[in-house]
C-alpha positions in Angstrom: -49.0 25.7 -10.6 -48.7 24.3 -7.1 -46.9 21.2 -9.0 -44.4 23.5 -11.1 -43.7 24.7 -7.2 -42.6 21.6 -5.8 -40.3 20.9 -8.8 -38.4 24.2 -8.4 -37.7 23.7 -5.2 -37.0 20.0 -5.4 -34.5 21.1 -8.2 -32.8 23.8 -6.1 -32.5 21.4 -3.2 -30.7 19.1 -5.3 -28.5 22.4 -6.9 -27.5 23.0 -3.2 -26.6 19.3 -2.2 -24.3 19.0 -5.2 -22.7 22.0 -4.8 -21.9 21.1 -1.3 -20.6 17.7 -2.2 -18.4 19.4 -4.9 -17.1 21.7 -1.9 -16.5 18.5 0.2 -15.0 16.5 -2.5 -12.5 19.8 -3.1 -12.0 19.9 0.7 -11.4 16.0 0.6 -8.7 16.7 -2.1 -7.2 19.9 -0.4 -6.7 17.8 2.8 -5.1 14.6 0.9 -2.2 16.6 -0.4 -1.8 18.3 2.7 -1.2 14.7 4.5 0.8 13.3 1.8 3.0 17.0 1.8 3.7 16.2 5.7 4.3 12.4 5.5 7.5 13.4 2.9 8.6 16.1 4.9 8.0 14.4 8.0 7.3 10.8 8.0 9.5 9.0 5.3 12.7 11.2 5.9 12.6 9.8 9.5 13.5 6.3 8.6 16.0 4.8 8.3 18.3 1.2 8.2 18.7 0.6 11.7 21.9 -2.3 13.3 24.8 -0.7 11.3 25.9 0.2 7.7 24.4 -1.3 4.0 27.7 -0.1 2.2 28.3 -4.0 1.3 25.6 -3.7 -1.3 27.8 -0.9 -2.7 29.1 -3.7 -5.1 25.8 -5.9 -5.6 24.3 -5.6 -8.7 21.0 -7.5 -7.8 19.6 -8.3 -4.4 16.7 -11.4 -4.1 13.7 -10.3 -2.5 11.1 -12.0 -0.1 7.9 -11.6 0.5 6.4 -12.3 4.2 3.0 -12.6 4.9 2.6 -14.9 7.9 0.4 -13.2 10.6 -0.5 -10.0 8.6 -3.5 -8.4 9.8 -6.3 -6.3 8.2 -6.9 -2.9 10.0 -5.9 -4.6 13.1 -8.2 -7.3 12.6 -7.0 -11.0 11.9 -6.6 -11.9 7.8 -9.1 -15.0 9.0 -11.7 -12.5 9.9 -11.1 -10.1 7.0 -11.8 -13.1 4.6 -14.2 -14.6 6.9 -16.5 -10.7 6.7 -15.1 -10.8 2.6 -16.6 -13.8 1.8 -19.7 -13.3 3.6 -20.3 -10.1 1.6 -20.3 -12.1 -2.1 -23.7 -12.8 -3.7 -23.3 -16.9 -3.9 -20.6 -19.3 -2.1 -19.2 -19.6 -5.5 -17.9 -15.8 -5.7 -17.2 -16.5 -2.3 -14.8 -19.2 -3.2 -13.1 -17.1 -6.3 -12.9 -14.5 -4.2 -10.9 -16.1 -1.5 -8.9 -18.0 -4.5 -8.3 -14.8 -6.1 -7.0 -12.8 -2.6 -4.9 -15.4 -1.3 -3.1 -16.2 -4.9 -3.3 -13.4 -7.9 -4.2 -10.7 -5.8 -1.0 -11.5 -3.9 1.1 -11.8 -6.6 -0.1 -8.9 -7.9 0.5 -7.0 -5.1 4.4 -8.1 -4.4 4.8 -7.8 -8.4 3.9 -3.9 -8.6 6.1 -3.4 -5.4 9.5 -4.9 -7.5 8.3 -2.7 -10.4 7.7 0.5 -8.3 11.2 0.0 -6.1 13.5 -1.3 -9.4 12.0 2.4 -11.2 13.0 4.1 -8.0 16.7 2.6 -7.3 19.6 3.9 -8.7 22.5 1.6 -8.7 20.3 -1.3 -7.9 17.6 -4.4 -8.6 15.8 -6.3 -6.8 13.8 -9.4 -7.8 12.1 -12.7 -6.3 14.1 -14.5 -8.6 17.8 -13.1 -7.7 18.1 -16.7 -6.0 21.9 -16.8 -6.4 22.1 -13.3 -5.3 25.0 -12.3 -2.1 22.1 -10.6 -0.2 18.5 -10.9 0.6 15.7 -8.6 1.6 13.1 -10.4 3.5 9.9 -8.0 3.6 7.1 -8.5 6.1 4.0 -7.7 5.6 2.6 -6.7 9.2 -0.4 -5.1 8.4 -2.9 -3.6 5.3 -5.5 -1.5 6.0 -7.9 -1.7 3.1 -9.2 1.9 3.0 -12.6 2.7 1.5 -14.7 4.6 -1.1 -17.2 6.3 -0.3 -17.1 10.0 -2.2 -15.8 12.5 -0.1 -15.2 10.2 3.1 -12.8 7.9 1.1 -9.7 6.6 2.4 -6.4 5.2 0.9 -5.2 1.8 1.5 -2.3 1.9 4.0 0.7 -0.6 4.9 2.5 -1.4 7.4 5.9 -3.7 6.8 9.4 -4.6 8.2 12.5 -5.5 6.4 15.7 -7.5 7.0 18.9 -7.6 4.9 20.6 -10.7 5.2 23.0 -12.8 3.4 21.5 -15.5 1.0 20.4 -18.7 2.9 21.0 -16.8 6.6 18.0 -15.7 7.7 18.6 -15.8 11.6 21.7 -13.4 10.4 20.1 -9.7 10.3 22.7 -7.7 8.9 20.2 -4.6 8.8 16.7 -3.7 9.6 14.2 -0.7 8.6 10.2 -0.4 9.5 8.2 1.7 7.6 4.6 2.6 8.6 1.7 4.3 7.5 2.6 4.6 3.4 0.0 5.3 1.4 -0.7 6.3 -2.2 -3.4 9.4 -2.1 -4.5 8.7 -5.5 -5.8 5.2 -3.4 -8.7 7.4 -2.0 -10.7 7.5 -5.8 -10.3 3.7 -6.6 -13.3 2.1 -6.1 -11.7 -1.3 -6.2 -10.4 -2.7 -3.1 -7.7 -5.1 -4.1 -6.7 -2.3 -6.5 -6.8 0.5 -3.7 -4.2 -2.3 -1.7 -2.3 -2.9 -5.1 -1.3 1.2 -5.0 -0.4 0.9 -1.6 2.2 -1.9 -2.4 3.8 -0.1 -5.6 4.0 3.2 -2.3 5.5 1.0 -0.3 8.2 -0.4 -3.1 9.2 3.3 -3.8 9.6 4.2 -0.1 11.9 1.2 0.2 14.0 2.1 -2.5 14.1 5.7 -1.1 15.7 4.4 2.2 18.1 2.0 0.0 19.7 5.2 -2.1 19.7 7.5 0.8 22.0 4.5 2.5 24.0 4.0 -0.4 24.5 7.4 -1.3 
């Protein structure tokens, strides 16, 4: 008897603890779309291309696109100590090594290639790709800063970006014809992956679409 006791209430504790996780996990979701409903209304809308007009990409067709990740940081940490922490985390120094291979070569190119695909959906009158060499203009994009998120239930947090960009003409880089900074994009839907590079990857494809946002307000 005193044994079909304990297993009562050890089966109503557990009733009550996932009933309050479901409530958290709803309250997690409530407050998600509440941030993302305030960084449209008030975060995006506010940026915009700063040193003077875009209108010359009125007639451009296709604009090349660069990637910049020279000095990015992780969260505010260093990338070296990102990888450094990374690595340490993998069972044997082989995954250690694949890992770092993987980050610093597909995971990149997977990241910058969901961005063209997310901003070319988005654009209207426009395309942009890495290899629009003989292109009239250039967008250099520079990656200042990724902040991983995490997963962990009902405390999880999307991956966020940082990142400036420069329009220039083709082979004149010191020549900023116009500038935009965007900050703190971030796909929601980031929150429930529980793989990190795939967390980042959804931040990239956010930060693609804002980009194009800016470029048809501009060229409206």
């Amino acid at each position: 008897m005193n044994n079909f006791l304990q297993i009562c209430q050890i089966k109503k504790i557990m009733y009550i603890c996932i009933i309050l996780f479901i409530k958290k996990l709803n309250y997690m979701k409530k407050s998600i779309f509440f941030a993302t409903f305030i960084m449209l209304a008030f975060g995006a809308s506010a940026q915009k291309f700063q040193k003077g007009s875009i209108d010359f990409l009125k007639s451009q067709s296709e604009v090349c696109i660069v990637f910049d990740f020279t000095g990015v940081t992780m969260d505010g940490d260093t990338e070296a100590t990102y990888i450094k922490e990374r690595m340490a985390d993998e069972k044997t120094p082989e995954d250690a090594a694949n890992w770092k291979s993987e980050w610093e070569g597909t995971h990149r190119t997977q990241f910058t290639g969901t961005f063209i695909s997310y901003c070319n959906d988005e654009l209207n009158n426009l395309t942009v790709g890495k290899g629009y060499t003989s292109a009239a203009y250039t967008i250099i994009v520079k990656i200042v800063d990724i902040d991983p998120g995490n997963f962990a239930g009902p405390f999880s947090n999307p991956s966020k970006l940082r990142a400036s960009f420069q329009v220039v003409k083709t082979g004149e880089t010191n020549n900023v014809l116009a500038s935009l900074y965007l900050k703190n994009i971030y796909n929601p839907a980031s929150a429930y992956q529980p793989v990190e590079y795939l967390r980042i990857d959804m931040g990239f494809g956010e930060l693609g679409k804002e980009l194009a946002k800016q470029l048809n307000k501009a060229l409206k």
